[in-house]
Structures are given as structure tokens and as C-alpha cells.
PAZAVEX-770498 format. One record per residue: z, x, y of N, C-alpha, C, O in turn; residue in three letters. Coordinates in steps of 0.2 Angstrom, whole numbers, plus 2048, in hexadecimal, padded with zeros to 3 digits. Each point is the difference from the previous one (the first is absolute). Example, Ala and Ser with C-alpha at 12.3 -4.5 7.8 and 13.67 -1.06 7.14 Angstrom:
2
8278427E48007FC8068008048068038057FFala7F97F98068018048068037FC805801803806ser
// end
This chain:
90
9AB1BBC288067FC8027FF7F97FE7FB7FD803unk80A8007FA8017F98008077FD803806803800unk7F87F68028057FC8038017F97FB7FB7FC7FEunk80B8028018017FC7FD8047FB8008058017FDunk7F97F88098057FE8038057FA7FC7FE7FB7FEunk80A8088028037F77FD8017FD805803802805unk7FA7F77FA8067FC8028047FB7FD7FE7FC7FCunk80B8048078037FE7FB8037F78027FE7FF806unk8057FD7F68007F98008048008067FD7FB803unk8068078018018008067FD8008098027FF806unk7F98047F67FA8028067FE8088027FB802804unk80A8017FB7FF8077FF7FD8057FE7FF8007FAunk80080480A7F78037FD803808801803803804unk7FB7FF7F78008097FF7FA8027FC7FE7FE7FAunk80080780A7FA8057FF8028087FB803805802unk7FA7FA7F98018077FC7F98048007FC7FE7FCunk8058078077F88058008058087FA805803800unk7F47FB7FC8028047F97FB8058047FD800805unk8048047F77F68088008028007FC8067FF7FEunk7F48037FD7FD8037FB8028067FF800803805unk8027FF7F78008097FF7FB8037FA7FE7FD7FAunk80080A8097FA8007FD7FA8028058007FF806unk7FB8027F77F97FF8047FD7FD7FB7FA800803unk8057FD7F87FD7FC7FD7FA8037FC8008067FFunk7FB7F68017F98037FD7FB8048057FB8037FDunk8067FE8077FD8068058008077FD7FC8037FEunk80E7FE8018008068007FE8047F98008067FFunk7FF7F57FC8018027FB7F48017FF7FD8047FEunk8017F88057FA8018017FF8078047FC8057FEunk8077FB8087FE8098038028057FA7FD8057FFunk8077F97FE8048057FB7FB8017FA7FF8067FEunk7FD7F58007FD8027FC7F88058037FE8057FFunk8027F68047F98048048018088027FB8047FEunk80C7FD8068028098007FF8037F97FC8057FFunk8087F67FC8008047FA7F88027FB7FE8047FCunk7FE7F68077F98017FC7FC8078057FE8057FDunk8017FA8087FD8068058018078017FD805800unk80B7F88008028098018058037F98028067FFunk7FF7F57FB8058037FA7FB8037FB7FC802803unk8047FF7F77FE8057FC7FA8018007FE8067FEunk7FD7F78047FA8008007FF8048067FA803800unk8087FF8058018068048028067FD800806803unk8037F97F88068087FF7FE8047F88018067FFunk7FD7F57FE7FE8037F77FA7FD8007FD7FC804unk8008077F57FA7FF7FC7FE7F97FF8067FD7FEunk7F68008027FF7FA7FB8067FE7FB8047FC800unk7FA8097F98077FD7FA8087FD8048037FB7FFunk7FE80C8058078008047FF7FC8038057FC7FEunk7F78018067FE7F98068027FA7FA8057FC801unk7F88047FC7FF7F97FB8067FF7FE8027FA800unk80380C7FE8048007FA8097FC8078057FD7FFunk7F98078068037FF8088017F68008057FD800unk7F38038028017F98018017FA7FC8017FA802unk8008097F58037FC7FD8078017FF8037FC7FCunk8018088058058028038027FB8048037FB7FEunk7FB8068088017FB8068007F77FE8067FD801unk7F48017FB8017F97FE8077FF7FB8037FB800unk7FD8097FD8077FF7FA8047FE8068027FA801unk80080C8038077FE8067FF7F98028057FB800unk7F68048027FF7FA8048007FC7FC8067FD801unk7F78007F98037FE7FB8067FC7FF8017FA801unk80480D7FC8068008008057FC8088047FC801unk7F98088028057FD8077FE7F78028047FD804unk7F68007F98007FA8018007FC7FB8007FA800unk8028097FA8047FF7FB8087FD8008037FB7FEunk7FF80B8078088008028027FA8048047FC7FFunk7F78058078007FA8028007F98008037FC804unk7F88037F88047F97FD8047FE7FA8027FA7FFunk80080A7FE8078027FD8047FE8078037FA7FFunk7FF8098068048008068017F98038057FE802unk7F57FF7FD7FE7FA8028027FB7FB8057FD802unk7F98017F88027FE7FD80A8017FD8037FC7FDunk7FE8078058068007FF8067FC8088057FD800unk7F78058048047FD8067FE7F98008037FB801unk7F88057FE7FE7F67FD8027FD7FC7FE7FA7FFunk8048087FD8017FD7FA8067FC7FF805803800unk7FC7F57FE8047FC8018088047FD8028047FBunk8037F88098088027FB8007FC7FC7FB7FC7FFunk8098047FD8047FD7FD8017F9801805800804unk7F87F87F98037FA8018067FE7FF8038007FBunk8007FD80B8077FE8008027FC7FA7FC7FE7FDunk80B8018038027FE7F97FD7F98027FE7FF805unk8037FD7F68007F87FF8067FA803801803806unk8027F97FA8057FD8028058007FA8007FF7FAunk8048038098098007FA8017FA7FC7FF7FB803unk8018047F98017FA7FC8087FC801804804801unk7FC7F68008067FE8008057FE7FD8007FD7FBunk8078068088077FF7FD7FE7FD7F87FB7FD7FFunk80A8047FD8007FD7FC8057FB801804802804unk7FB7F77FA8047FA7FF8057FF7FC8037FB800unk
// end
């Protein structure tokens, strides 16, 4: 949770508490750890294991791929406003 206080040229003060959504880098660390312990390397041969976990990295891959794709798109500056109109003709 963050708090982020204004205050404005009058003297007044207001408090915005944002949360995060998300569980951030934890969950995707337990996630891999489930996935290295108990995913293919529990359930198929060697070849099938190997063939499994590279599987896996392409996804992963792609999906933080996509990700900054997503990001770079929501940041990415607009359009600069026009110029100043030139004036009246005389």
C-alpha cells in the first residue's frame, strides 16, 4: 500500500492510498519453483522432461515479451500539440 499526500496552494491536504495489484515477484518465483520440482521432470522420461522445459521457457519467453509490448505501449508519448496559428492576414 502507498500513500501519497497533496497539498494544494490553499493549505489543504488530501491523502491517496493506492495498492498495488498483483503479488509481484514472489509469486511468479514460487511458480517457478512448483513448476521445476513437481512439472515434467516428475511425470516423463528425460527426452520428454527436456523437450517439457523448453516448452516452458518459449511461454515464459513470449509472455514477457508481451509484456513489454503492454508497457511500452501504455508509455509511449501521444501526439505533440500543434504549433501556434499564424496570424490574420493584413
Amino acid at each position: 500500500m502507498r500513500r501519497t499526500t497533496i497539498t494544494y496552494p490553499d493549505g489543504s491536504v488530501t491523502t491517496v492510498v493506492t495498492q498495488r495489484s498483483g503479488c509481484g515477484g514472489g509469486c511468479l518465483t514460487f511458480l517457478a519453483a512448483v513448476v521445476v520440482l513437481f512439472g515434467p521432470a516428475a511425470w516423463f522420461p528425460l527426452p520428454w522432461a527436456i523437450t517439457a522445459y523448453v516448452g516452458l521457457g518459449a511461454v515464459v519467453v513470449l509472455a514477457g515479451i508481451g509484456r513489454l509490448v503492454k508497457n511500452a505501449r501504455r508509455t509511449a508519448p501521444g501526439a505533440t500539440p500543434p504549433g501556434p496559428l499564424a496570424p490574420p492576414p493584413v
